[in-house]
VEXNULUM-111518 format. One record per residue (C-alpha): x, y, z; residue in one letter. Coordinates in Angstrom, 3 decimals. Each point is the difference from the previous one (the first is absolute). Example, Ala and Ser with C-alpha at 12.3 -4.5 7.8 and 13.67 -1.06 7.14 Angstrom:
         px         py         pz   residuo
     12.300     -4.500      7.800         A
      1.370      3.440     -0.660         S
//
This chain:
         px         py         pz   residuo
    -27.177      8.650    -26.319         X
      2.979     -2.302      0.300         X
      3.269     -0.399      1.989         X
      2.019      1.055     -2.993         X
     -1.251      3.633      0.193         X
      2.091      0.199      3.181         X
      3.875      0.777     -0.476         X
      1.077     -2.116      2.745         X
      3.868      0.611      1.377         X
      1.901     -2.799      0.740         X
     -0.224      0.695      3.417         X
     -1.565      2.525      2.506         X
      1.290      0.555      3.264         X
     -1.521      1.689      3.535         X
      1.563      3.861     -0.403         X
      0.193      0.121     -3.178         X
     -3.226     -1.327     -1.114         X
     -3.416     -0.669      1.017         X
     -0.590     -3.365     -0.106         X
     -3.540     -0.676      0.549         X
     -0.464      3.576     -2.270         X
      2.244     -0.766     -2.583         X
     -0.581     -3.656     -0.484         X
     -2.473     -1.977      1.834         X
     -3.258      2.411     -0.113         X
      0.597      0.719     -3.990         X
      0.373     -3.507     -0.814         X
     -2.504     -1.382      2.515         X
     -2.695      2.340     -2.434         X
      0.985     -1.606     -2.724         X
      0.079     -3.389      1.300         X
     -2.390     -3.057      0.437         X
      2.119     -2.220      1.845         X
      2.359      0.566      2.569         X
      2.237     -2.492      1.954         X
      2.014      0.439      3.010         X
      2.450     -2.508      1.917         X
      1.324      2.132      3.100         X
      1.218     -0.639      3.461         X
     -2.616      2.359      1.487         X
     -3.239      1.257     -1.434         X
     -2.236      2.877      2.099         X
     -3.523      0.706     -1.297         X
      1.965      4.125      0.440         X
      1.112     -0.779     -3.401         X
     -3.176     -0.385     -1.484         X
     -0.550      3.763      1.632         X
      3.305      1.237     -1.846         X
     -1.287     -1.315     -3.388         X
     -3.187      2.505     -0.094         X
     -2.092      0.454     -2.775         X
      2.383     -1.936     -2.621         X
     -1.148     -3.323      2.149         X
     -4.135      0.966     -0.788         X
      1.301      0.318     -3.584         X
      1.525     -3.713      0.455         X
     -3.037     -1.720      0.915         X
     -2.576      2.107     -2.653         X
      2.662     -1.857     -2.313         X
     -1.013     -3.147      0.969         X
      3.025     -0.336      2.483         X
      1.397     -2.930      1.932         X
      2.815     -0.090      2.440         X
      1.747     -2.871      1.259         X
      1.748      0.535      2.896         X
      2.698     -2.415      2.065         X
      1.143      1.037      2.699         X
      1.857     -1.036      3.517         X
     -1.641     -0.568      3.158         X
      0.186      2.980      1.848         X
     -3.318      2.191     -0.427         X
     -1.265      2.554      2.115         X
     -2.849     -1.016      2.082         X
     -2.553      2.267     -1.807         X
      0.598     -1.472     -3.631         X
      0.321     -3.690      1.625         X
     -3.691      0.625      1.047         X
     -0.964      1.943     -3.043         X
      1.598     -3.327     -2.355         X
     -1.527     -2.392      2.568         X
     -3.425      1.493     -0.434         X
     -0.249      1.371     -3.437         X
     -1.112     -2.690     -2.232         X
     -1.249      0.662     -4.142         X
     -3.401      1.298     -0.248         X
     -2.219     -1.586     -2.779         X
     -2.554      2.280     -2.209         X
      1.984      3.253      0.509         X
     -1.663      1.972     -3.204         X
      2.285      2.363     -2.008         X
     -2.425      2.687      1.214         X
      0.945     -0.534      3.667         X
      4.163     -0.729     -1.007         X
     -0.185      3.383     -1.166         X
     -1.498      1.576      3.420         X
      2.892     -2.250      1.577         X
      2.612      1.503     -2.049         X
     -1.411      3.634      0.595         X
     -0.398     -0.562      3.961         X
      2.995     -2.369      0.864         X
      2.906      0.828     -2.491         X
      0.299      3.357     -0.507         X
      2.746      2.778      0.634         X
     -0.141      0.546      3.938         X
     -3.016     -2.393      0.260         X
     -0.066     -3.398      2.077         X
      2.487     -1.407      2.433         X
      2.337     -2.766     -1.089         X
     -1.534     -2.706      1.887         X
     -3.314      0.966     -1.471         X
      1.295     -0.466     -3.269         X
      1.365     -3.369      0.591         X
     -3.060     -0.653      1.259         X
     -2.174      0.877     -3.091         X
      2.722     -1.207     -2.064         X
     -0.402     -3.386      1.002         X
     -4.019      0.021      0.008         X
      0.488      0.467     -3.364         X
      1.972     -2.637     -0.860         X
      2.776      2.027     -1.456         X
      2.862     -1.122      2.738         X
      1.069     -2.480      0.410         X
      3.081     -0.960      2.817         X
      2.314     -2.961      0.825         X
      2.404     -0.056      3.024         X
      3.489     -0.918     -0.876         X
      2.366     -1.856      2.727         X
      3.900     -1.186     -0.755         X
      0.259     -3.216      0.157         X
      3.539      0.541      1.867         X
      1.249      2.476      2.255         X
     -1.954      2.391      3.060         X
     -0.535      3.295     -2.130         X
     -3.449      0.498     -1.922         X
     -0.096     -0.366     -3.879         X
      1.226      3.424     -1.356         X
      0.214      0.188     -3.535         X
     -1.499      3.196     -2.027         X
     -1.661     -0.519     -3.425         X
     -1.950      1.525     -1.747         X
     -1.909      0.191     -2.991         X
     -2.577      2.114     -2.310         X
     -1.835     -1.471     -2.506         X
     -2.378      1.596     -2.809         X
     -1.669     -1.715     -3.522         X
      3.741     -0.543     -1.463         X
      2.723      0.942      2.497         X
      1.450     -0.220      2.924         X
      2.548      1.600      2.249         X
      1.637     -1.827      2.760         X
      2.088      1.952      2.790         X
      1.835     -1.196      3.096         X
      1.715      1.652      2.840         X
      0.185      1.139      3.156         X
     -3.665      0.915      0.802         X
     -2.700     -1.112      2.378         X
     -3.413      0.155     -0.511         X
     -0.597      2.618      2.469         X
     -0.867      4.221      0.286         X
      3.009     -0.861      1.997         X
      2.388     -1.081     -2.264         X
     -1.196      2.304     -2.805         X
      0.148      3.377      2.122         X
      2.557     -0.671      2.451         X
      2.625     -2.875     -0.745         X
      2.723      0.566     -3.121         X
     -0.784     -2.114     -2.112         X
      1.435     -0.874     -3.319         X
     -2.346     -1.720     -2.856         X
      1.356     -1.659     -3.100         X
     -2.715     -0.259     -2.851         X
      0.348     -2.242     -3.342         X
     -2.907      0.708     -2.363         X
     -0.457     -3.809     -2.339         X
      0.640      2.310     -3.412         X
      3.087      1.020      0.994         X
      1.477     -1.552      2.592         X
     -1.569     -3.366     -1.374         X
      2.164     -2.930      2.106         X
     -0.109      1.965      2.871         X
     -3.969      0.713      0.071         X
     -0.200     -3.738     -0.567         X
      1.900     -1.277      2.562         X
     -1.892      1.946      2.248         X
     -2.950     -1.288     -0.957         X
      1.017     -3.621      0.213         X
      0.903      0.698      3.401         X
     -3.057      1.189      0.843         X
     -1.880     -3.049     -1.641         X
      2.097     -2.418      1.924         X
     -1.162      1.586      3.497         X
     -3.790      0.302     -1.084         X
     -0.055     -3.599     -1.126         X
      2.101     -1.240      2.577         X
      2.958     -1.369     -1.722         X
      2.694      2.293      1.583         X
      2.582     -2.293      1.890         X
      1.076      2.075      2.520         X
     -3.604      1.469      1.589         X
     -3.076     -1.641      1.194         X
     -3.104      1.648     -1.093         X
     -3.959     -0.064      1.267         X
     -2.778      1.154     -0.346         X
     -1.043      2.160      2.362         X
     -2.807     -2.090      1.905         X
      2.894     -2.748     -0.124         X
      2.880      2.459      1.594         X
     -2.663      1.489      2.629         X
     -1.050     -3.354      0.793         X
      3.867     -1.477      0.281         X
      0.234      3.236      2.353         X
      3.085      1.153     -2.109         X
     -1.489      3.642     -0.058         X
      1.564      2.240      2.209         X
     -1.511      4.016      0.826         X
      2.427      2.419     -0.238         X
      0.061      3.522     -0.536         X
      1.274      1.970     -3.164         X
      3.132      1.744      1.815         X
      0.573     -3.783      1.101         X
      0.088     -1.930     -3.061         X
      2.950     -2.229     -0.601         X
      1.571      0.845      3.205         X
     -1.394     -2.865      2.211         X
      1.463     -3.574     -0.277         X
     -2.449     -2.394     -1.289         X
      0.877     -3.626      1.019         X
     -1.850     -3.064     -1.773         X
     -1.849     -2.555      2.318         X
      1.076     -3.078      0.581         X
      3.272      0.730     -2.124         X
      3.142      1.808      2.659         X
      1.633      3.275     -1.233         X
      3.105     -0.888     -2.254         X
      3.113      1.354      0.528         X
      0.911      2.362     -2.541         X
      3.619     -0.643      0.264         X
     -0.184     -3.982     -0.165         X
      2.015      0.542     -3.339         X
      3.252      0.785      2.365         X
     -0.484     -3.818      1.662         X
     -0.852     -1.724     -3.170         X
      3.457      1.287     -1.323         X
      1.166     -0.849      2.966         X
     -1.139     -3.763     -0.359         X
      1.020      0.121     -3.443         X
      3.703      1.009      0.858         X
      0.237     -2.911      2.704         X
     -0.687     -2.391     -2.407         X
      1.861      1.109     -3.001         X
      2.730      1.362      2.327         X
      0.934      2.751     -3.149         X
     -1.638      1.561     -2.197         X
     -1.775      3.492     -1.268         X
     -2.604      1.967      1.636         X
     -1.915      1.904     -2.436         X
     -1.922      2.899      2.015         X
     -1.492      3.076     -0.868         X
      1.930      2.871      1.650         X
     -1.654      1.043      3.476         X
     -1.396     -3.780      0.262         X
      2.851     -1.101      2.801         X
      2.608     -1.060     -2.084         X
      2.897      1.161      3.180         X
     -2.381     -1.372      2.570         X
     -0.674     -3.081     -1.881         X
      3.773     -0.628     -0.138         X
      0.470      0.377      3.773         X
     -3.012     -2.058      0.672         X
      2.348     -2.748     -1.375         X
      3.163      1.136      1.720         X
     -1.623     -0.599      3.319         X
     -1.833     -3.342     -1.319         X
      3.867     -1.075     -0.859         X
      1.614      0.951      3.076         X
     -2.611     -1.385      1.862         X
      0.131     -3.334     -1.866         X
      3.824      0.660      0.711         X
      0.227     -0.822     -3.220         X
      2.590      3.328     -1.082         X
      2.571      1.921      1.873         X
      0.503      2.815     -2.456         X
     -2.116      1.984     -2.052         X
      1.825      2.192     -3.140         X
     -2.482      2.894     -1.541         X
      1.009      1.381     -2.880         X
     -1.512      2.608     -2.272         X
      1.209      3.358     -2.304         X
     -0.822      3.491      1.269         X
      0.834      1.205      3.263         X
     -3.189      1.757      1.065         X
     -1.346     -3.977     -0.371         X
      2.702     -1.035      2.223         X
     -0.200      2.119      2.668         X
     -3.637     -0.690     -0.387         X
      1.034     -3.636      0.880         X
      2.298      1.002      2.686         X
     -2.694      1.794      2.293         X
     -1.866     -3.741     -0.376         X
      2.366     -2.288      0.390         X
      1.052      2.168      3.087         X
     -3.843     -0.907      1.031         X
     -0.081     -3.110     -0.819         X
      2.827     -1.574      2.204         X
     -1.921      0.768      2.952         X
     -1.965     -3.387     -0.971         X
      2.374     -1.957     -0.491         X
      1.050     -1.912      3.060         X
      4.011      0.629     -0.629         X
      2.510      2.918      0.123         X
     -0.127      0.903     -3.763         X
      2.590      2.807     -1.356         X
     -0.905      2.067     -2.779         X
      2.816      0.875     -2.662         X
     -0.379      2.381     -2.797         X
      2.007      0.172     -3.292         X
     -1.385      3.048     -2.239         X
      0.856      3.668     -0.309         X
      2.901      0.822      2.701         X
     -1.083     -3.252      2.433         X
      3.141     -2.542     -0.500         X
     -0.886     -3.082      2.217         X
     -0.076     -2.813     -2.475         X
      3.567     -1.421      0.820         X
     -1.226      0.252      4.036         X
     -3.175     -2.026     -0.646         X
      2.198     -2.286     -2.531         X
      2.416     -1.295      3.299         X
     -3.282     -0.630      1.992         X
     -3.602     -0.407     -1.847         X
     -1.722     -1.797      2.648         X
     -2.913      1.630      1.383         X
      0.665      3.110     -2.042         X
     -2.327      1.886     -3.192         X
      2.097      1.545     -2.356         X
     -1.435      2.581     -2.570         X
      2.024      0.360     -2.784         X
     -0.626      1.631     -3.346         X
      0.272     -1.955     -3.320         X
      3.314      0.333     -1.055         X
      2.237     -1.052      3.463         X
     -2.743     -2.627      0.822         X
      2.023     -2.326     -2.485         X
      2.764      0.087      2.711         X
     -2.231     -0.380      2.717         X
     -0.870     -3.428     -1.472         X
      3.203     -1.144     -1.036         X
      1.162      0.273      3.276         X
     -2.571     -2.137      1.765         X
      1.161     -3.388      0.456         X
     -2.398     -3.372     -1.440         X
     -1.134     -0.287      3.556         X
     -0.839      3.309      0.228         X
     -1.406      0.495     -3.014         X
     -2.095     -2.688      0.924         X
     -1.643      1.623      3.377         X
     -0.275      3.677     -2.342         X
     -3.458      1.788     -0.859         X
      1.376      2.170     -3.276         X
     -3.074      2.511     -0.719         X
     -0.112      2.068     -3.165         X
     -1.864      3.095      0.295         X
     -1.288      1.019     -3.220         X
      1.063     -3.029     -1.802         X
     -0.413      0.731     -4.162         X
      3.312      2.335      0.707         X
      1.892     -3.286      0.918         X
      0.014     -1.102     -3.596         X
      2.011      2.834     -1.622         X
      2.698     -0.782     -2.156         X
      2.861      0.906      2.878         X
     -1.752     -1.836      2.463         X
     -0.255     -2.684     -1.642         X
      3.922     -0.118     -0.874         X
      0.273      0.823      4.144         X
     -1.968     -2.410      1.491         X
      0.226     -2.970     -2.302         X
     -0.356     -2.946      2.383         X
      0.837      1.742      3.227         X
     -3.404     -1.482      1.189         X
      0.097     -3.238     -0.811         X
      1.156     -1.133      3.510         X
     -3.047      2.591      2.230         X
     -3.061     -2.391      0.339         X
     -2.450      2.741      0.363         X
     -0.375      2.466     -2.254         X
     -2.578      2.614     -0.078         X
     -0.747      2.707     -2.731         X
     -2.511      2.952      0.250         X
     -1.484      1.812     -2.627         X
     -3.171      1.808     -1.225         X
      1.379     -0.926     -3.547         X
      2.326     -2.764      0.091         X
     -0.160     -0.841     -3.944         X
      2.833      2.106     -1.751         X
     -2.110      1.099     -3.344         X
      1.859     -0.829     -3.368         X
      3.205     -1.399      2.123         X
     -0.282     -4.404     -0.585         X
      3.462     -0.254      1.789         X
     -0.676      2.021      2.649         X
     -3.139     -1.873      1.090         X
      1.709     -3.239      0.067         X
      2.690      1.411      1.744         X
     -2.149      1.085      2.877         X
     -1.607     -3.618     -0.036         X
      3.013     -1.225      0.091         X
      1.647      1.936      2.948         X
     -3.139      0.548      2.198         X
     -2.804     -2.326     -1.250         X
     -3.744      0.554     -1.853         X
     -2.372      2.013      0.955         X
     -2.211     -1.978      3.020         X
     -2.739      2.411      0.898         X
     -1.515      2.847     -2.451         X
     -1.872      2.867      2.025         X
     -0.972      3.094     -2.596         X
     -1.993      3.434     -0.435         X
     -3.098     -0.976     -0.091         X
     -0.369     -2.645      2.563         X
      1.815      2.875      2.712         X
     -2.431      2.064     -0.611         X
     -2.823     -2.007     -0.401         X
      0.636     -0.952      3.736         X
      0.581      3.328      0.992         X
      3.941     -0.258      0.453         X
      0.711      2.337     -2.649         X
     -1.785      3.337     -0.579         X
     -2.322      0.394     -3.636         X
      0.544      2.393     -1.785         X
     -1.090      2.730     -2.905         X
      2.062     -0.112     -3.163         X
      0.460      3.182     -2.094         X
      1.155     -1.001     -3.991         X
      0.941      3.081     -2.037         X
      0.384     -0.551     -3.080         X
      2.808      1.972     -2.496         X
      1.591      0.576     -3.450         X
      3.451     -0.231     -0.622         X
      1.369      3.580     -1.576         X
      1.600      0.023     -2.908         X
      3.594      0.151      2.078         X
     -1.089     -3.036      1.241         X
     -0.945     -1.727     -3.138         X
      3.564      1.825     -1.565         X
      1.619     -1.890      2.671         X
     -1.459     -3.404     -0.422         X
      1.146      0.406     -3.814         X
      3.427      0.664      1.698         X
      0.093     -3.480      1.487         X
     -1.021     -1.821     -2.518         X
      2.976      1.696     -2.244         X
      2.147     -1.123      2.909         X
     -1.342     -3.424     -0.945         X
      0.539     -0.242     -3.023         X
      3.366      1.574     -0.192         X
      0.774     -2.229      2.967         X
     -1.380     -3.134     -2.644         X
      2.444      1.691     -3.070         X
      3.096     -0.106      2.659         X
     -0.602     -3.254      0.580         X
     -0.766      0.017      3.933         X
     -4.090      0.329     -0.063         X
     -1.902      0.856      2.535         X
     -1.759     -2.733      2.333         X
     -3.828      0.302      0.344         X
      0.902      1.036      3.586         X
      2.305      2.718     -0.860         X
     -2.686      1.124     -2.413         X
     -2.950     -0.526      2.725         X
      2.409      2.379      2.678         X
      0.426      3.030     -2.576         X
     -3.319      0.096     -1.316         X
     -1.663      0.009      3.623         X
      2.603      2.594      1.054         X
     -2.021      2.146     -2.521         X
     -3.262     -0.785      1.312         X
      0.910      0.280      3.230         X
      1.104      3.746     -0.259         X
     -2.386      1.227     -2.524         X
     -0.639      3.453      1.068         X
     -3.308      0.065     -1.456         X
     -1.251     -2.177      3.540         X
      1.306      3.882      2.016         X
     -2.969      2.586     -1.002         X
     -2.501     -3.187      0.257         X
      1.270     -0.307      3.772         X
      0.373      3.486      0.681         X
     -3.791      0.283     -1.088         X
     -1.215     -2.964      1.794         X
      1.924      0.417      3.093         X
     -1.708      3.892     -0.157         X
     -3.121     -1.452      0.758         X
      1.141     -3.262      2.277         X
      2.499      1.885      2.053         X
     -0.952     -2.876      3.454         X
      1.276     -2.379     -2.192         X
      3.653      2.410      0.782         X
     -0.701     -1.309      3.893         X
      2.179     -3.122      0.690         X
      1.063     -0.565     -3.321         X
      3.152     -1.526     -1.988         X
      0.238      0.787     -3.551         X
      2.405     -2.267     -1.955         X
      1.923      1.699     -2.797         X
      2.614     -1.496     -2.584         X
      2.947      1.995      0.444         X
      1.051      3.132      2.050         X
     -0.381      2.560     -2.368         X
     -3.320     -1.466     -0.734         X
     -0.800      0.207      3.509         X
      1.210      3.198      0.422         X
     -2.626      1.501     -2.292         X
     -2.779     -1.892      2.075         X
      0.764      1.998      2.630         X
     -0.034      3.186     -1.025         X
     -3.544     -1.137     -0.512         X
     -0.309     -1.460      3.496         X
      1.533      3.737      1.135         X
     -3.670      1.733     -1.140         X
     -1.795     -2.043      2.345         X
      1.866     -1.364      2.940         X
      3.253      1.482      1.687         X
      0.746     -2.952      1.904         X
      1.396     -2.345     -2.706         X
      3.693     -1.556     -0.659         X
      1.593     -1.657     -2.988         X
      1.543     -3.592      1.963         X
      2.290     -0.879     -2.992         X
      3.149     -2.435      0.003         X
      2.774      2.004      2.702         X
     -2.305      1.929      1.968         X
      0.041     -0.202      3.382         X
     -2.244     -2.638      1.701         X
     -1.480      2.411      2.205         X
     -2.245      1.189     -2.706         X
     -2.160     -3.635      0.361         X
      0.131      0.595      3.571         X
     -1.421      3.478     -0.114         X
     -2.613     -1.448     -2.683         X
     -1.298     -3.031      2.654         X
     -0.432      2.149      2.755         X
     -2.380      2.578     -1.913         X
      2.797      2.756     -0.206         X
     -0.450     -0.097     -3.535         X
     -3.381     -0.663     -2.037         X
      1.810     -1.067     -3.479         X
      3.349     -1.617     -1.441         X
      1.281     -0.247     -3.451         X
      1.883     -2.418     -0.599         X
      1.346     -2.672     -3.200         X
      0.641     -3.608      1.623         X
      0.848      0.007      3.414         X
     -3.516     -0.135      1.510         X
     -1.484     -3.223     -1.933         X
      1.239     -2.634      2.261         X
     -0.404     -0.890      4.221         X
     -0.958      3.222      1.039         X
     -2.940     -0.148      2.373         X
     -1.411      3.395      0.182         X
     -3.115     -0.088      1.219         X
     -1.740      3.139     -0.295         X
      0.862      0.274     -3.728         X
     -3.030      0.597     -1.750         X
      0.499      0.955     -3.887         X
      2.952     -1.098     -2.431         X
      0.133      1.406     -3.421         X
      1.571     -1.955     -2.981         X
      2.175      2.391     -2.101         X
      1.921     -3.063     -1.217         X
     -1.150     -3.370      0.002         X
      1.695     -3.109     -0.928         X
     -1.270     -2.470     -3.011         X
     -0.044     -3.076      2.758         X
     -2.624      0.305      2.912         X
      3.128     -0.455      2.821         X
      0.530      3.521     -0.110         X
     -3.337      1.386      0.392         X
     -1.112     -2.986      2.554         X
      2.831      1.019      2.166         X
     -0.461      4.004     -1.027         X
     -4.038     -0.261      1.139         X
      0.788     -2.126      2.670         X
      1.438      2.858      1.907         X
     -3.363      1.713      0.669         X
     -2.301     -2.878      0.345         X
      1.205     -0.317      3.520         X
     -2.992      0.167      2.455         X
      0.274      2.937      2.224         X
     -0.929     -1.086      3.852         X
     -0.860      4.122      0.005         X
     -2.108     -0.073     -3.148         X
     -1.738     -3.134      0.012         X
     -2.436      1.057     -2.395         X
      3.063      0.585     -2.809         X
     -0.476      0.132     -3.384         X
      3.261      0.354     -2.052         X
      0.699      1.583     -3.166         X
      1.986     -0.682     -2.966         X
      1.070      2.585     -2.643         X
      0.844     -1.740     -3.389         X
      0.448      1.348     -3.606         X
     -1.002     -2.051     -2.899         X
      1.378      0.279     -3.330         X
     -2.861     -0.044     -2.640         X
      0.788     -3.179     -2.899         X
     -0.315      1.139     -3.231         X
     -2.798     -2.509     -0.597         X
      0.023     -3.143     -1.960         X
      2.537     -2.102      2.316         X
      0.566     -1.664      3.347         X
     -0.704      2.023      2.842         X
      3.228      1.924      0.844         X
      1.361     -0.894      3.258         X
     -1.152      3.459      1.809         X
     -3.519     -1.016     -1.483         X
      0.578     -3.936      1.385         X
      0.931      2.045      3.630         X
     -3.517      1.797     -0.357         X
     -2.120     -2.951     -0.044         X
      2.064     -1.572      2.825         X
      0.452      2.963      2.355         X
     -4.448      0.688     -0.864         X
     -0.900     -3.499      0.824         X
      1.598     -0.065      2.834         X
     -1.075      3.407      1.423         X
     -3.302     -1.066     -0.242         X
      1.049     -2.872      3.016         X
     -1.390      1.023      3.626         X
     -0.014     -1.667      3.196         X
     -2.144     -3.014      0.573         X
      1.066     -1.623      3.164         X
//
């Protein structure tokens, strides 16, 4: 028997499948090694594996096993006094294997017990090097004569975690999924040889002996803090005051952090440093969208309490005319101010003014825009601090527009992204969900239509730029109806992922079709496009309503944290779209601290032969970095 008789799925889920059913007992049978890197490991397991784990070790089977350091107290004795057994005859494995392993027979601990007298387990304890939390990655792999399968995810070792949590497993067998399998595998290697930079690992006599083992119960696991001797817990904002000491120094420049990482509180960390220093007397914040601004209003509001002055707050977006009023007096005042008056703002402000001014730039890579650029041409040449925030400060495919926002606020001084937020637990992992789809031959009729557009555009004698060409082609993608009955069927059998959710579409009539799919599951949905009334958001952050639909307006500043799911009808060729887009529901949830997001993407299919399209290039991202949990 080998692992290729199995026709593994891509991935199996709790609720829809049967995890230790459907993938681990089958290919434990066929197996005759088996390794395992998890954050918690029960000897229950061994109990959920059944016969399938007998079959392992009549196949000659090994396990390796590492593992973190909480253990319940009955497998910490059963590991601490289990030790291999010489002489065991194949007559006597047999009686083992008939006795100990089969369906219904022998407790979990017993079986980690004999596992280990007969030399086929064995375990290292894995520590992070940084950070309080316990090491909490899950891989996994199969191995038989040829093959192998490797498979990450969500899942514990545990009866627990395989009866009771949802959990979501993604498997990638080596003669098919070939990179992926590998890289799993290599992984692996560098924990059991001890080469991984960020963990520790021991053996276990070494771990029990540096007392680094801690008991803990199954329903426990992961939810205690574990704190390193002799090294003091770390704090896992310190990012926000090394920006902080990076602004001071530079006095302007870019702060390049992942959305839900601080980026507002970061900023006012510096306003009071500044005032306190008395080193400013006026602090402009500008930024586009209003739902941002009066995002910024409700903070700035908050934040004047610490400062030890009488600071007025003017406004200067949607019907809020106060710019001239601040203008006449901007000492000890904040003004918010969206992009396009903000060029006033500054040309108003005297050189000594200028010179005690904090200008902030919320969401910076819009600052470099062709109009912007024309607006605010030297306007801050005179502010001495200058500030810009951003997830995604680099403007993709736009030379002049990155020097322009060097030029006006500064480069970028601190970088903060994805992986390290959630890595220390500031931003939520999460399970990504690729489906894949085929143009339809509409489609493919209208991507012959552009390119007749291009080259009539070439006979005329205006041709089309690469960008124009780039804009119509993805327009296509983007609302390829063929991505509609692949939702409606997948969203038929993942209707939770409905609960808290945003779904980005191109256009309105796109979106409109989206939600007469929405309509079969959920009545409490809206569409939140460009003129509706801001109420809508408001109705959506206080739980009134479980799903939006909207095209832009969602991608940037808003801080919604109970969001959990976002699905990707349209997608942009640069990551700044989709960083800001998933951003939105990798917010931690104070009520959910256990939350695990999800994103929704559709992946066009290459037609083999080339360079990964970009849909295929978002794949690999968006999968490497859903495999990313919490490790401080």
């Amino acid at each position: 028997m080998s692992l290729r008789e199995i026709d593994y799925k891509e991935d199996y889920r709790s609720g829809y499948d049967n995890i230790v059913e459907d993938l681990f007992r089958p290919s434990l049978a066929r197996s005759n090694n088996y390794w395992r890197a998890v954050g918690y490991f029960s000897s229950s397991a061994l109990e959920s594996f059944g016969a399938p784990l007998g079959e392992f070790i009549r196949n000659g089977g090994h396990i390796r096993l590492v593992t973190s350091v909480e253990l319940s107290q009955a497998d910490l004795e059963a590991i601490e006094n289990g030790a291999p057994r010489e002489g065991i005859c194949a007559q006597r494995l047999e009686q083992i294997i008939d006795n100990d392993f089969a369906d219904g027979v022998g407790d979990g601990t017993g079986r980690l017990l004999r596992l280990l007298e007969l030399g086929r387990l064995e375990i290292q304890i894995a520590v992070p090097k940084t950070g309080t939390g316990i090491y909490h990655e899950k891989i996994g792999l199969f191995f038989d004569d040829e093959d192998f399968i490797a498979f990450t995810g969500s899942s514990n070792e545990s009866r627990n975690a395989f009866e009771n949590n949802r959990e979501c497993v993604d498997v990638y067998p080596s003669w098919s999924s070939a990179a992926r399998a590998n890289r799993k595998k290599s992984h692996f290697e560098e924990l059991w040889n001890r080469t991984d930079q960020g963990v520790e690992v021991y053996s276990f006599p070494d771990a029990a002996r540096q007392e680094l083992i801690r008991v803990c119960g199954e329903w426990e696991a992961g939810r205690q803090q574990y704190k390193r001797k002799d090294k003091e817990e770390p704090d896992k904002w310190r990012h926000q005051d090394e920006a902080l000491e990076a602004f001071q120094a530079a006095e302007r420049g870019v702060l390049n952090m992942a959305t839900g990482t601080g980026k507002t509180r970061t900023a006012l960390k510096i306003v009071d440093a500044l005032f306190e220093r008395n080193e400013i007397d006026t602090v402009i914040v500008s930024t586009d969208g209003n739902d941002l601004l009066d995002q910024w209003y409700g903070e700035l509001l908050k934040a004047r309490k610490s400062v030890d002055r009488s600071i007025r707050v003017f406004r200067e977006y949607r019907d809020k005319k106060e710019r001239q009023s601040f203008s006449l007096d901007p000492a000890n005042a904040f003004l918010l101010v969206a992009r396009e008056p903000v060029a006033g703002a500054l040309r108003e402000l005297s050189a000594d003014e200028a010179h005690r001014t904090l200008l902030i730039h919320d969401e910076v890579h819009g600052l470099g825009s062709p109009g912007n650029r024309k607006r605010l041409s030297g306007l801050s040449d005179n502010v001495r601090f200058r500030l810009g925030l951003s997830a995604t400060p680099e403007r993709m495919y736009d030379q002049e527009g990155n020097a322009f926002i060097e030029d006006h606020i500064g480069p970028v001084i601190k970088t903060f992204g994805l992986r390290e937020a959630i890595e220390r637990g500031i931003l939520a992992p999460f399970n990504y969900y690729p489906l894949p789809y085929d143009l339809t031959d509409e489609d493919r009729e209208r991507l012959t239509a552009v390119y007749r557009k291009k080259k009539a555009r070439e006979a005329d004698g205006y041709p089309m730029s690469d960008t124009e060409l780039w804009i119509d082609l993805s327009r296509v993608y983007k609302t390829s109806e063929a991505k509609l009955p692949i939702f409606a069927e997948f969203i038929k059998n993942n209707t939770d992922l409905l609960r808290r959710c945003i779904v980005f579409a191109e256009t309105m009539a796109y979106g409109d079709k989206v939600r007469d799919i929405v309509h079969e599951h959920r009545p409490d949905f809206h569409t939140y496009y460009s003129g509706e009334h801001e109420s809508t958001l408001r109705r959506f952050a206080s739980g009134e309503l479980e799903c939006l639909i909207t095209c832009h307006r969602l991608s940037e500043g808003i801080d919604i944290k109970s969001l959990n799911t976002v699905v990707l009808f349209s997608s942009e060729r640069a990551q700044l779209e989709t960083i800001q887009r998933i951003g939105r529901c990798l917010r931690t949830n104070p009520d959910a601290p256990e939350k695990i997001a999800g994103i929704v993407d559709f992946i066009r299919e290459s037609d083999g032969g080339g360079e990964a399209n970009a849909d295929e290039l978002r794949r690999d991202w968006l999968l490497e970095l859903s495999e990313v949990r919490p490790t401080e």
